[in-house]
KOLSEBA-140053 format. One record per residue: y, z, x of N, C-alpha, C, O in turn. Coordinates in nm, 2 decimals, padded with zeros to 4 digits. Atoms other than C-alpha are relative to their C-alpha. Layout:
ATOM, n.py, n.pz, n.px, ca.py, ca.pz, ca.px, c.py, c.pz, c.px, o.py, o.pz, o.px
ATOM, Y, Z, X, Y, Z, X, Y, Z, X, Y, Z, X
...
//
This chain:
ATOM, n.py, n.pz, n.px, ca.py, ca.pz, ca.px, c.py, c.pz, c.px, o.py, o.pz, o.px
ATOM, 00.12, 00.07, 00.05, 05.66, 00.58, 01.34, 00.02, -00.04, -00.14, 00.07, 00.03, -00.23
ATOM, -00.04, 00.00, 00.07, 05.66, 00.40, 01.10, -00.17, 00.00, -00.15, -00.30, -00.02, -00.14
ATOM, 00.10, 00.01, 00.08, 05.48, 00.42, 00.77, -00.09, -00.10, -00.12, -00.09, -00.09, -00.24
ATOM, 00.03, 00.10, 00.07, 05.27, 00.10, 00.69, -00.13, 00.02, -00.08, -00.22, 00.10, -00.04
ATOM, 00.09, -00.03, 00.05, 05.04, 00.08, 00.45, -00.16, -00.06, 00.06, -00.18, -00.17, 00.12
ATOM, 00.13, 00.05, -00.03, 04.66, 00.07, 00.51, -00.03, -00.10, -00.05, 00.01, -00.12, -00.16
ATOM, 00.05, 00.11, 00.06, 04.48, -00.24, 00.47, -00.12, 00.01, -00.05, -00.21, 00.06, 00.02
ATOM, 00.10, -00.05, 00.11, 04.24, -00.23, 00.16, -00.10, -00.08, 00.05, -00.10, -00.18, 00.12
ATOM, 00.16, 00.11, 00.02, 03.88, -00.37, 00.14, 00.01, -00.07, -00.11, -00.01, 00.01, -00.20
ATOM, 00.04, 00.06, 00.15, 03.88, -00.62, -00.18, -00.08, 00.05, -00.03, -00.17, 00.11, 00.03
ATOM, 00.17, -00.05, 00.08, 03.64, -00.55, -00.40, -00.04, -00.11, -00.08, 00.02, -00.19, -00.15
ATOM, 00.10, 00.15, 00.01, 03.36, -00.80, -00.44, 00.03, -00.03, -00.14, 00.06, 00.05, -00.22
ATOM, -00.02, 00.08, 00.10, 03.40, -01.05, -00.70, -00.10, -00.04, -00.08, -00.09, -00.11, -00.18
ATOM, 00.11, 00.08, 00.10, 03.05, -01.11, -00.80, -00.08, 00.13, -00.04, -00.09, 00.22, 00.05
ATOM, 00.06, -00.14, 00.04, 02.85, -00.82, -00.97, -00.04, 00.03, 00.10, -00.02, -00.02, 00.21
ATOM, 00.09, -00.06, -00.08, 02.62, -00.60, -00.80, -00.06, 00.01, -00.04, -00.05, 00.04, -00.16
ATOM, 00.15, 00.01, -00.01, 02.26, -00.63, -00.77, -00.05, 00.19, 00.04, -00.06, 00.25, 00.15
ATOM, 00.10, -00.15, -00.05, 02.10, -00.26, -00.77, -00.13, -00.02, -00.05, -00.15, -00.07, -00.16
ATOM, 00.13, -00.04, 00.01, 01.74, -00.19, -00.72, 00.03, 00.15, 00.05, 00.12, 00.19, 00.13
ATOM, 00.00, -00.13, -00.06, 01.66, 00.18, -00.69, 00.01, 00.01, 00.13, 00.12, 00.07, 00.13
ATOM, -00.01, 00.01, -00.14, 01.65, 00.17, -00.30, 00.14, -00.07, 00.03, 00.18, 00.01, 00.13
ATOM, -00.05, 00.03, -00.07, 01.96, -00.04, -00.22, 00.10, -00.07, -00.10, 00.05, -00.12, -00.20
ATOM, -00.05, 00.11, 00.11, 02.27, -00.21, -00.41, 00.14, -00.06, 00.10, 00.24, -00.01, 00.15
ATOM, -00.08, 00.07, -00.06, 02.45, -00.49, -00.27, 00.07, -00.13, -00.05, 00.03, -00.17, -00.16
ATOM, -00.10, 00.09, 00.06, 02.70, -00.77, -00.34, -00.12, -00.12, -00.04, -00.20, -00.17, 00.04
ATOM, 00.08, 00.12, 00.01, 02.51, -01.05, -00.57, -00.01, -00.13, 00.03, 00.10, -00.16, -00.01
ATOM, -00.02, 00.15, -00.03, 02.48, -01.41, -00.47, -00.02, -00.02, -00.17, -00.10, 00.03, -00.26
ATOM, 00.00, 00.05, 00.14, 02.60, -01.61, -00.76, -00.19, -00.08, 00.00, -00.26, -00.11, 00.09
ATOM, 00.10, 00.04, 00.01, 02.29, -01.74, -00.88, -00.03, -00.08, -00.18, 00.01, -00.07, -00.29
ATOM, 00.02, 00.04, 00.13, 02.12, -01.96, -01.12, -00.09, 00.02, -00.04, -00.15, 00.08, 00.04
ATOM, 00.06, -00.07, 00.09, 01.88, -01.90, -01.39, -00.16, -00.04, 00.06, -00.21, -00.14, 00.03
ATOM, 00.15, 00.05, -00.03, 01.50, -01.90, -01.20, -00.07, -00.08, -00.10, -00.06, -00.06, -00.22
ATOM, 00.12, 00.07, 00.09, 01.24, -02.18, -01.32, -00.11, 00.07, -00.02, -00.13, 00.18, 00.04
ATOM, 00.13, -00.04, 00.02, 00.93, -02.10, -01.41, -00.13, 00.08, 00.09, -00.22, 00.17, 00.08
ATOM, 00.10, -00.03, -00.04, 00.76, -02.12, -01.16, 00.07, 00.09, 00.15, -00.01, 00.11, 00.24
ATOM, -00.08, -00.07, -00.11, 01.01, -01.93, -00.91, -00.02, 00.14, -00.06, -00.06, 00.24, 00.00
ATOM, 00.09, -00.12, 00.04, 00.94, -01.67, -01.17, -00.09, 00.06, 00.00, -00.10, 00.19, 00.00
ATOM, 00.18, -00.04, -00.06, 00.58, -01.67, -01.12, 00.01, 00.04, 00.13, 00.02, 00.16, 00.16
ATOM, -00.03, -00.05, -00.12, 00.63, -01.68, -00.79, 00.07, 00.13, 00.06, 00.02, 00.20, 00.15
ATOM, -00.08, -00.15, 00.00, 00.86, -01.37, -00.78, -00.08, 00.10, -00.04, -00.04, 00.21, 00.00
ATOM, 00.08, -00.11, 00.07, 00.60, -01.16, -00.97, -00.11, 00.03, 00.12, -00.16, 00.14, 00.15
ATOM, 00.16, 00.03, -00.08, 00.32, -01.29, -00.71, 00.02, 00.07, 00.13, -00.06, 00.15, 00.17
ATOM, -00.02, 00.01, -00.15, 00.49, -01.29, -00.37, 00.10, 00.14, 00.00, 00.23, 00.14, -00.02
ATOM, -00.04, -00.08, -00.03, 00.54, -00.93, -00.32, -00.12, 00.12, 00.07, -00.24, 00.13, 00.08
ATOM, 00.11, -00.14, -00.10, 00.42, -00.58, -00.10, -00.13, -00.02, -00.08, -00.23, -00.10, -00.05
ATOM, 00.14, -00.06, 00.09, 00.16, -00.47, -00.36, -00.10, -00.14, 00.03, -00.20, -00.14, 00.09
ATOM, 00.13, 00.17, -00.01, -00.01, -00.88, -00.37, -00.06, 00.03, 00.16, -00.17, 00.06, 00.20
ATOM, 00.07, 00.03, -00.19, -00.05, -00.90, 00.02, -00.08, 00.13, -00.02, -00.20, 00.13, -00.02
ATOM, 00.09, -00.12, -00.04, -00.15, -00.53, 00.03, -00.14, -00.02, -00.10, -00.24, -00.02, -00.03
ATOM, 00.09, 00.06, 00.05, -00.41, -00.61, -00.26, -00.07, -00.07, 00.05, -00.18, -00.04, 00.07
ATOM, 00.08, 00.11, -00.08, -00.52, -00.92, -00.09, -00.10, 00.04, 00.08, -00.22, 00.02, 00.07
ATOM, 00.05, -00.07, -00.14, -00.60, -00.75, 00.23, -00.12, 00.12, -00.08, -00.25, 00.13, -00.07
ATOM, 00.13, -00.14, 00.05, -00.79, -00.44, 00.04, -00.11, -00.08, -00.06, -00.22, -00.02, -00.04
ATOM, 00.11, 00.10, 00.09, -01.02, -00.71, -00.17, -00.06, -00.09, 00.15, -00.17, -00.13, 00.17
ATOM, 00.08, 00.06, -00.10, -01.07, -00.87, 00.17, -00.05, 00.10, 00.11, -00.08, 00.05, 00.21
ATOM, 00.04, -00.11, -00.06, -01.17, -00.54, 00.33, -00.08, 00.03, -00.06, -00.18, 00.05, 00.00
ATOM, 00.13, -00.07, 00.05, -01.38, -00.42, 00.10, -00.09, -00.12, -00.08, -00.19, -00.09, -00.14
ATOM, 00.12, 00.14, -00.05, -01.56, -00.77, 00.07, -00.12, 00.05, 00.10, -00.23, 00.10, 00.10
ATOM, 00.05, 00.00, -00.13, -01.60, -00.76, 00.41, -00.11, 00.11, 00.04, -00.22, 00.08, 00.07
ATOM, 00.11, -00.13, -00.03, -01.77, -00.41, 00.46, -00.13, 00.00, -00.12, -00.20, 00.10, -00.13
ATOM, 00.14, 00.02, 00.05, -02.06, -00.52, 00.22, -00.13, 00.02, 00.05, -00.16, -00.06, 00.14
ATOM, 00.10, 00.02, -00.10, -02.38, -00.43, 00.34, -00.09, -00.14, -00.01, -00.05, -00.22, -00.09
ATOM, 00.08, 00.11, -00.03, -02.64, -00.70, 00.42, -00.08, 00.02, -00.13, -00.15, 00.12, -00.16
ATOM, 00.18, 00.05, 00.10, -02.89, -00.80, 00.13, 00.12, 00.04, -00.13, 00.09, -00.04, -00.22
ATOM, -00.05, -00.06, 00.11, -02.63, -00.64, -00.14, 00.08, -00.13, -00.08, 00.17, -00.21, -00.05
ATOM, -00.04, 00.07, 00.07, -02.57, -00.83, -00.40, 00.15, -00.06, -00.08, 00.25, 00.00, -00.04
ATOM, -00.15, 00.03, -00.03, -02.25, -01.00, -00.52, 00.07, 00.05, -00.11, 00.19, 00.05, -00.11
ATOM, -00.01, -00.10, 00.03, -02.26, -00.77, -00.80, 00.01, 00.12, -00.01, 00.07, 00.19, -00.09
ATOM, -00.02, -00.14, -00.03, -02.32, -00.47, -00.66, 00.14, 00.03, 00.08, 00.19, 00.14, 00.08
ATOM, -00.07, 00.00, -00.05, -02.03, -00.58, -00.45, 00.14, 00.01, -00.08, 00.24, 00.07, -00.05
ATOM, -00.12, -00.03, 00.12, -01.79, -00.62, -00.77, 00.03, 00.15, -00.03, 00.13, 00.21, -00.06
ATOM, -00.07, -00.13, 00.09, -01.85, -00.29, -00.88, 00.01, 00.10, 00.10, 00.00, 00.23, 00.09
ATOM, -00.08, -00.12, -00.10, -01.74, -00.14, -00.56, 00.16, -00.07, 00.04, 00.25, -00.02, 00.11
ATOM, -00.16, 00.01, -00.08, -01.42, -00.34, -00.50, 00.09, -00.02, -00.14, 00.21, 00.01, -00.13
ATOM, -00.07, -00.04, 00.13, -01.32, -00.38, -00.89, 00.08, 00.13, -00.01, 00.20, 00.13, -00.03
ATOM, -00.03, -00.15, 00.04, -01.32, 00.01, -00.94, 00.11, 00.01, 00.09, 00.22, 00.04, 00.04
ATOM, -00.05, -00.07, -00.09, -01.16, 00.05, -00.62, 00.15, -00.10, 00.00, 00.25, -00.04, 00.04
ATOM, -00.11, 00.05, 00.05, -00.89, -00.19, -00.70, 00.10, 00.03, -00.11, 00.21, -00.01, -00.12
ATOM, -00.07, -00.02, 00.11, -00.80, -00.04, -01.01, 00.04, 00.17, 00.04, 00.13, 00.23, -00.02
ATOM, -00.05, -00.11, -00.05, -00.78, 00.30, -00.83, 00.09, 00.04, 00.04, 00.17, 00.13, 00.00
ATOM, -00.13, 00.02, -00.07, -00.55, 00.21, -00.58, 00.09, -00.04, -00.09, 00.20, 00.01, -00.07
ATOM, -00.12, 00.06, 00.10, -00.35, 00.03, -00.86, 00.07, 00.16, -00.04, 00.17, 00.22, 00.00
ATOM, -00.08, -00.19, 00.10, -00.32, 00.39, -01.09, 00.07, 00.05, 00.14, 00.19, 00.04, 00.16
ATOM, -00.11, -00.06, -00.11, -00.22, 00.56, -00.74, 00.11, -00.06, 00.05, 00.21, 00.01, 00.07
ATOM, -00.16, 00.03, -00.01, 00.04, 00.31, -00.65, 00.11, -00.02, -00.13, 00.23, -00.05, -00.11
ATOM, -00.08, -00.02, 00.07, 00.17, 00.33, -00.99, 00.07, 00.13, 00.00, 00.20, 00.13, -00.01
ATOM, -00.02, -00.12, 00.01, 00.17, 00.71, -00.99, 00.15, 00.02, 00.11, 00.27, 00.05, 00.11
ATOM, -00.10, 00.03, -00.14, 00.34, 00.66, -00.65, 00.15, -00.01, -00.01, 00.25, 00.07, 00.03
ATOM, -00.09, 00.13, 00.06, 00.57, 00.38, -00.79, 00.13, 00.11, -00.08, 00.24, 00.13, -00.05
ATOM, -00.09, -00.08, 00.15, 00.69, 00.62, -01.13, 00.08, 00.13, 00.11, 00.20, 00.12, 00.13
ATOM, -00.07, -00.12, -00.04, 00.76, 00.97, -00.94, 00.09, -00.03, 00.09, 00.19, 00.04, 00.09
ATOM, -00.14, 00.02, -00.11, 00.97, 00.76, -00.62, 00.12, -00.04, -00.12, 00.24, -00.01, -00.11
ATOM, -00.14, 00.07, 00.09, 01.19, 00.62, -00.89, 00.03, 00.05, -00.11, 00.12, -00.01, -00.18
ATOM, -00.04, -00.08, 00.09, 01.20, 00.87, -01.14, 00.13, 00.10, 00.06, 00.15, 00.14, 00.17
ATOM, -00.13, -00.10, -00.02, 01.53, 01.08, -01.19, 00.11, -00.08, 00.05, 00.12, -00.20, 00.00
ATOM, -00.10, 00.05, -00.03, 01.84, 01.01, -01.01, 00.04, -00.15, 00.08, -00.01, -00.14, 00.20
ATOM, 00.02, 00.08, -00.16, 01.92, 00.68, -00.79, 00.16, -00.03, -00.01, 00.20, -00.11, -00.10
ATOM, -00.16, 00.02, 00.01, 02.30, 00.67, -00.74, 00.03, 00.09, -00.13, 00.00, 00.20, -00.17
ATOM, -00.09, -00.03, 00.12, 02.50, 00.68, -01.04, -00.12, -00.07, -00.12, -00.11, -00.06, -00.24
ATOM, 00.14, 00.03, 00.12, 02.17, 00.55, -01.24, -00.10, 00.08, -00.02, -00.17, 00.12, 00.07
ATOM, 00.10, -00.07, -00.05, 01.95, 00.75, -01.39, -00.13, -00.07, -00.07, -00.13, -00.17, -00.14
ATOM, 00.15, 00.07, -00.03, 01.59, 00.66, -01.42, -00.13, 00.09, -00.09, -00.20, 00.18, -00.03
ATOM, 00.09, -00.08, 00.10, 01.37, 00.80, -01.73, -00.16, -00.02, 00.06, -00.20, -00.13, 00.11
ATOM, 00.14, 00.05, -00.05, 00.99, 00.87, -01.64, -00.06, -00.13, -00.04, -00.15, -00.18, 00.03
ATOM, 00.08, 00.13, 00.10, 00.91, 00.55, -01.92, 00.06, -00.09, 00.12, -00.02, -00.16, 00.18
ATOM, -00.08, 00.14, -00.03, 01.16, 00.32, -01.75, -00.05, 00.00, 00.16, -00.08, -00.11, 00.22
ATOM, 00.07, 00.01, -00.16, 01.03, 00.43, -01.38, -00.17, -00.02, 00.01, -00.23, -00.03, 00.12
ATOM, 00.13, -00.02, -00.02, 00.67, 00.44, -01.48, -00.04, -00.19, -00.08, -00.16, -00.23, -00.07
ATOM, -00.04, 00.11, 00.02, 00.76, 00.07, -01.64, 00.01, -00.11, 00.10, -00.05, -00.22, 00.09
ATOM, -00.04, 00.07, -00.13, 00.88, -00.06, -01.33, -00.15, -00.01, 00.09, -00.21, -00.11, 00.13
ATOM, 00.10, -00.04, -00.07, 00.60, 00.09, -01.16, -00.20, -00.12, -00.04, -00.29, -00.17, 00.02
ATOM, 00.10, 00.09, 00.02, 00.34, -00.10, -01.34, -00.01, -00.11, 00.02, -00.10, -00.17, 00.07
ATOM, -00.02, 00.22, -00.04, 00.52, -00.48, -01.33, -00.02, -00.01, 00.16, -00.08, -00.10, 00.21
ATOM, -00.03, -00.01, -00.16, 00.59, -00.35, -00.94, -00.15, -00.03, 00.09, -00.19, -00.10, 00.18
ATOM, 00.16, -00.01, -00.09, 00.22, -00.27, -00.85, -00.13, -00.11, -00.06, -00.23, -00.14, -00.01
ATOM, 00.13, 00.11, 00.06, 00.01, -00.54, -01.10, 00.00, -00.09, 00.13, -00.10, -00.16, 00.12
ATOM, 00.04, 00.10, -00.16, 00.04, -00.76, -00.71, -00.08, 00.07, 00.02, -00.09, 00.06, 00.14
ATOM, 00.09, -00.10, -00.08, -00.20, -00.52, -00.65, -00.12, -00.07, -00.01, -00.20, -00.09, 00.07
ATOM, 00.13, 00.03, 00.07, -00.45, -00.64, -00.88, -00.02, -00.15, 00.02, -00.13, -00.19, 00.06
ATOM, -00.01, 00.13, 00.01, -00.35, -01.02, -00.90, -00.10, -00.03, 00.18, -00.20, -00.09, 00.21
ATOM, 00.09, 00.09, -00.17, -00.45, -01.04, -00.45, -00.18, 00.05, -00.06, -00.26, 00.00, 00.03
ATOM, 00.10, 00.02, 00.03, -00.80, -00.95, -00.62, -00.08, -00.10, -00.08, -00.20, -00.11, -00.07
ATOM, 00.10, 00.08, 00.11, -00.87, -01.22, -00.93, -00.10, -00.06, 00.07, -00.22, -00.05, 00.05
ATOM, 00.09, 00.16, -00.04, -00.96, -01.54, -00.68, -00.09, 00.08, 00.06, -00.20, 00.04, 00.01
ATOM, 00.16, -00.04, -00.04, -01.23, -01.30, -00.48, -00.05, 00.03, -00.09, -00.14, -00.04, -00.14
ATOM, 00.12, -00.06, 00.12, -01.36, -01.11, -00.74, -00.02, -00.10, -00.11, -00.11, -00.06, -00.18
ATOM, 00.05, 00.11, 00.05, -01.37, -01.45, -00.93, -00.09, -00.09, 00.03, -00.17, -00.15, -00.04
ATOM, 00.14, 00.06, -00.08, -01.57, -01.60, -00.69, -00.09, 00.10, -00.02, -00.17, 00.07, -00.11
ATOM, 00.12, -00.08, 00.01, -01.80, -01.31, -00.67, -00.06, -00.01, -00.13, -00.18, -00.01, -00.12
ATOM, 00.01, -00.04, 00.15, -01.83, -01.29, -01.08, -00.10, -00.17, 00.01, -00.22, -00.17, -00.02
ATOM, 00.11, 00.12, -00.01, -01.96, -01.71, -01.02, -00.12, 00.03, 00.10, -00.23, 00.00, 00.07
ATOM, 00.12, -00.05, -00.05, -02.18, -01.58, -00.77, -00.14, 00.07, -00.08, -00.26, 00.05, -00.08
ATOM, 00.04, -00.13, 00.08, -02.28, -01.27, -00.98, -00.13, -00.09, -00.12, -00.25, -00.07, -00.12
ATOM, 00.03, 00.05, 00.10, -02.35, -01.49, -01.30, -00.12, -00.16, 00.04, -00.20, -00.19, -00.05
ATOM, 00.13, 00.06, -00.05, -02.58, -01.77, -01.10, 00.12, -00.16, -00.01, 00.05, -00.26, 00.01
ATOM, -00.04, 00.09, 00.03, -02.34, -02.05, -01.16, 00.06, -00.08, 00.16, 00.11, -00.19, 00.18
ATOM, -00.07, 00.06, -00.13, -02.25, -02.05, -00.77, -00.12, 00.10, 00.10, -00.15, 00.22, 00.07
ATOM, 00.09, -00.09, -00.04, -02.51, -01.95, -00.53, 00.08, 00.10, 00.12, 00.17, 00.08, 00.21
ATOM, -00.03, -00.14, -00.09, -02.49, -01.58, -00.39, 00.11, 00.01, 00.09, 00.22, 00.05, 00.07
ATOM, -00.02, 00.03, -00.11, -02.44, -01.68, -00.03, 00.17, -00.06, 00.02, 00.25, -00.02, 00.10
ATOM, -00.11, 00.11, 00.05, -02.15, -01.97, -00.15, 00.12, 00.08, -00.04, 00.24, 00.06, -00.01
ATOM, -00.09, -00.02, 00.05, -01.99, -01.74, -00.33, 00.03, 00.18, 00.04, 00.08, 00.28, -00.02
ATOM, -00.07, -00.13, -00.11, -01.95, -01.44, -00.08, 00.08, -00.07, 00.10, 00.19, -00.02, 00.12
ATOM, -00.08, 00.05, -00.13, -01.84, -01.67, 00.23, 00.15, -00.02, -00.09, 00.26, 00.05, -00.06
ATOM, -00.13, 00.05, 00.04, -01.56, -01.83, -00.02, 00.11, 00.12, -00.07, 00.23, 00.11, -00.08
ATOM, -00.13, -00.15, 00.04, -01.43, -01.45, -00.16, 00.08, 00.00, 00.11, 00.20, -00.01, 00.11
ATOM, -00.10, -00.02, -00.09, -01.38, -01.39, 00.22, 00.12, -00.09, 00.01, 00.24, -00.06, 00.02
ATOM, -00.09, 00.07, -00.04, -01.23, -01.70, 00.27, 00.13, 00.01, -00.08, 00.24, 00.02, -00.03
ATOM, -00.13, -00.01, 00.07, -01.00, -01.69, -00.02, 00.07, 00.11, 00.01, 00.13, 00.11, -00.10
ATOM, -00.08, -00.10, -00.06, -00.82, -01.40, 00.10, 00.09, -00.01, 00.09, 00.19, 00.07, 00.10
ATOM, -00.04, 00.03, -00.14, -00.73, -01.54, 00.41, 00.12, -00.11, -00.03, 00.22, -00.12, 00.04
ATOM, -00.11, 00.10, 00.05, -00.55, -01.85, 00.19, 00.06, 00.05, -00.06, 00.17, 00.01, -00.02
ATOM, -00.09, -00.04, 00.08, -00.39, -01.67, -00.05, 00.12, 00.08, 00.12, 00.25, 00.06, 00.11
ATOM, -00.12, -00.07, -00.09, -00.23, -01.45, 00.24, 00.08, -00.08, 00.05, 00.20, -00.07, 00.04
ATOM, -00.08, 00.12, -00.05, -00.14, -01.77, 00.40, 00.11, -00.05, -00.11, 00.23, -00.05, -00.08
ATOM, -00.10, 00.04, 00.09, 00.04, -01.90, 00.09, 00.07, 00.09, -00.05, 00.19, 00.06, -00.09
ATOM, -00.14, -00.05, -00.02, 00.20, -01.59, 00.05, 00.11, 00.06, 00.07, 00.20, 00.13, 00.03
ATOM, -00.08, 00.00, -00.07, 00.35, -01.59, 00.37, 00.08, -00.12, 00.01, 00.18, -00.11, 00.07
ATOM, -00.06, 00.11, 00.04, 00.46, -01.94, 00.29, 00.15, 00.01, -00.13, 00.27, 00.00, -00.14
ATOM, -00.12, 00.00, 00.12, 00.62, -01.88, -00.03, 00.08, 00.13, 00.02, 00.17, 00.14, -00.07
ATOM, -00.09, -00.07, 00.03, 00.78, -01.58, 00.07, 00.13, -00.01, 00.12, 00.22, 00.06, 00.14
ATOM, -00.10, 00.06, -00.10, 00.96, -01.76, 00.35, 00.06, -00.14, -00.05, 00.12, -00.20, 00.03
ATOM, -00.04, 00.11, 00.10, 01.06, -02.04, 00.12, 00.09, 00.02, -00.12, 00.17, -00.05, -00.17
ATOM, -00.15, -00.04, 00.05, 01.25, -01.82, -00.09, 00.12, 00.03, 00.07, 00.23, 00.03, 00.02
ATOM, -00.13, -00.04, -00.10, 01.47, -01.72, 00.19, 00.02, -00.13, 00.03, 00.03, -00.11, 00.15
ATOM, -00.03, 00.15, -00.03, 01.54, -02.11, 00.24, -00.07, -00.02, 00.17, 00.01, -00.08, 00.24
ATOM, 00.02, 00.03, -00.10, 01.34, -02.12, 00.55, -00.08, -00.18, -00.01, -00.14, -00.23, -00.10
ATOM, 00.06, 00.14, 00.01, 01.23, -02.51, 00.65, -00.16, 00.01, 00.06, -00.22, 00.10, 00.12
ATOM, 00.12, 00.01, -00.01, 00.90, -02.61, 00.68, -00.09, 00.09, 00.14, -00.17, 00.17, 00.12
ATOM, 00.05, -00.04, -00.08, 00.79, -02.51, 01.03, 00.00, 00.17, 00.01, -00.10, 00.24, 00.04
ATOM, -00.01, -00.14, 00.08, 00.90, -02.15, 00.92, -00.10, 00.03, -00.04, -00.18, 00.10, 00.02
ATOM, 00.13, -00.07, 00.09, 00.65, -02.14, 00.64, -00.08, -00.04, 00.05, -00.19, -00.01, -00.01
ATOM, 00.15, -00.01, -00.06, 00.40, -02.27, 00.86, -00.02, 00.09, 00.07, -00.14, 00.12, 00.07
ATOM, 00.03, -00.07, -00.03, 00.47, -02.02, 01.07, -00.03, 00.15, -00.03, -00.07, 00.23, 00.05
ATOM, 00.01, -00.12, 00.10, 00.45, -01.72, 00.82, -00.13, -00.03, -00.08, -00.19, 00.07, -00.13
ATOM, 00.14, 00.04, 00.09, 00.14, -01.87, 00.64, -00.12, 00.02, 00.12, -00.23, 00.07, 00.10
ATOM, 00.12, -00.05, -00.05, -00.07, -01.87, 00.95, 00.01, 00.14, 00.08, -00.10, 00.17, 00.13
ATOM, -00.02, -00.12, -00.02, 00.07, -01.53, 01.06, -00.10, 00.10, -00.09, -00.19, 00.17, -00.05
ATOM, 00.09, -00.07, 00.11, -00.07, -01.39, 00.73, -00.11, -00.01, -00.02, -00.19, 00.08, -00.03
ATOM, 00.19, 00.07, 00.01, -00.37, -01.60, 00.70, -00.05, 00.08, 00.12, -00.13, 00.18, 00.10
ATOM, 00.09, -00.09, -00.08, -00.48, -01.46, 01.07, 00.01, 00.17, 00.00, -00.07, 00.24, 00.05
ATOM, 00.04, -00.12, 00.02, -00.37, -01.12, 00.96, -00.10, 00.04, -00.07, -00.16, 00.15, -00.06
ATOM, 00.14, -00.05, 00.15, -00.64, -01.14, 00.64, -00.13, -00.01, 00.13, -00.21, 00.08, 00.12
ATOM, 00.12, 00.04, -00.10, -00.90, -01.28, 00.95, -00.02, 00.14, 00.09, -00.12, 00.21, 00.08
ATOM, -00.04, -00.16, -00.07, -00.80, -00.96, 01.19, -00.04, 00.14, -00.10, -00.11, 00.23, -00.06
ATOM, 00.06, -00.12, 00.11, -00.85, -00.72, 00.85, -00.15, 00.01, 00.00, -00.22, 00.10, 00.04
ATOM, 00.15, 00.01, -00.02, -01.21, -00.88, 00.79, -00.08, 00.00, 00.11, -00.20, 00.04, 00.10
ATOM, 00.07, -00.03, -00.15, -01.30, -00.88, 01.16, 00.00, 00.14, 00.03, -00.10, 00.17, 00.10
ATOM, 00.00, -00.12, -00.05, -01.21, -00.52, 01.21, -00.07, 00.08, -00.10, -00.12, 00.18, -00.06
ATOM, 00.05, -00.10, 00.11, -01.34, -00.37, 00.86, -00.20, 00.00, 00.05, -00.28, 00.09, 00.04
ATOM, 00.09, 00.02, -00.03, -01.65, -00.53, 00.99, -00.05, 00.07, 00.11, -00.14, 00.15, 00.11
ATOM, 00.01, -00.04, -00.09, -01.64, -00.46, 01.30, -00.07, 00.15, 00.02, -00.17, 00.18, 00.09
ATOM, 00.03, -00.11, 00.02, -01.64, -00.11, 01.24, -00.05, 00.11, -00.08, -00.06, 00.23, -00.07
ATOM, 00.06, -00.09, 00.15, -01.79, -00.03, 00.93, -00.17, -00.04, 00.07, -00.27, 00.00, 00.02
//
């Protein structure tokens, strides 16, 4: 027998990309625009899941209640959920992750840029509600269009988040109305059963 040598794996030629969870070979890349940046901040877990919770607890409003009494039950409860998915956020990614380690500042850091989607899938309802609130959009106008905007925003960020993956158009239409009828399904059932 004879003794040939094993054949090696190269080793990747382009850095590596680590996030605490996963590190893999980087695609060369070029420097995000602006607005690929925004977008990157926007079109993530925490946004859609925000989204959906601001269109849930819309939805479950009782009848006659006002579009203020309605703010200061889904405001609070937005900023709740935020502190807990930060809390969340800091303790998964504090300490060790590989060969990196991860100070509570720098994981509880992360933890806040990570989960502010949380808050952002709330401005456009609770902005509507606030013109409701303040008389500048009446009540009625500016409860139907919180729901509604929930439903778009989901839609656009199942658009834009299949548009970073280079998907062609029929893609992101199909990911935008996926999302959009998930926010419709949320509001239908919170209703439903509240």
């Amino acid at each position: 027998m004879t003794d040939e040598p094993k054949p090696t794996t190269p080793e990747p030629t382009t850095p590596e990309t680590t996030t605490p969870e996963t590190t893999y070979p980087a695609q060369p890349v070029r420097p995000l625009t602006r607005w690929e940046s925004i977008r990157h901040r926007i079109v993530t877990p925490p946004a859609i899941y925000g989204t959906l919770l601001a269109a849930a607890l819309i939805g479950t409003a009782e009848d006659g209640e006002s579009d203020f009494d309605i703010l200061t039950t889904v405001v609070p409860t937005l900023l709740v959920f935020w502190l807990a998915h930060i809390f969340a956020e800091g303790i998964a990614h504090y300490g060790r992750h590989g060969q990196q380690r991860v100070t509570m500042r720098e994981a509880l850091r992360f933890s806040v840029g990570f989960s502010s989607g949380l808050l952002y899938g709330g401005i456009v309802p609770c902005g509507l509600l606030v013109l409701g609130a303040v008389g500048i959009m009446g009540e009625a106008e500016a409860y139907g269009f919180s729901l509604l905007a929930p439903v778009v925003l989901l839609g656009a960020l199942g658009w834009f988040a299949l548009a970073d993956r280079g998907a062609r158009w029929p893609g992101k239409l199909g990911a935008a109305l996926v999302t959009g009828l998930l926010g419709v399904v949320v509001i239908v059932l919170k209703i439903a059963f509240h």
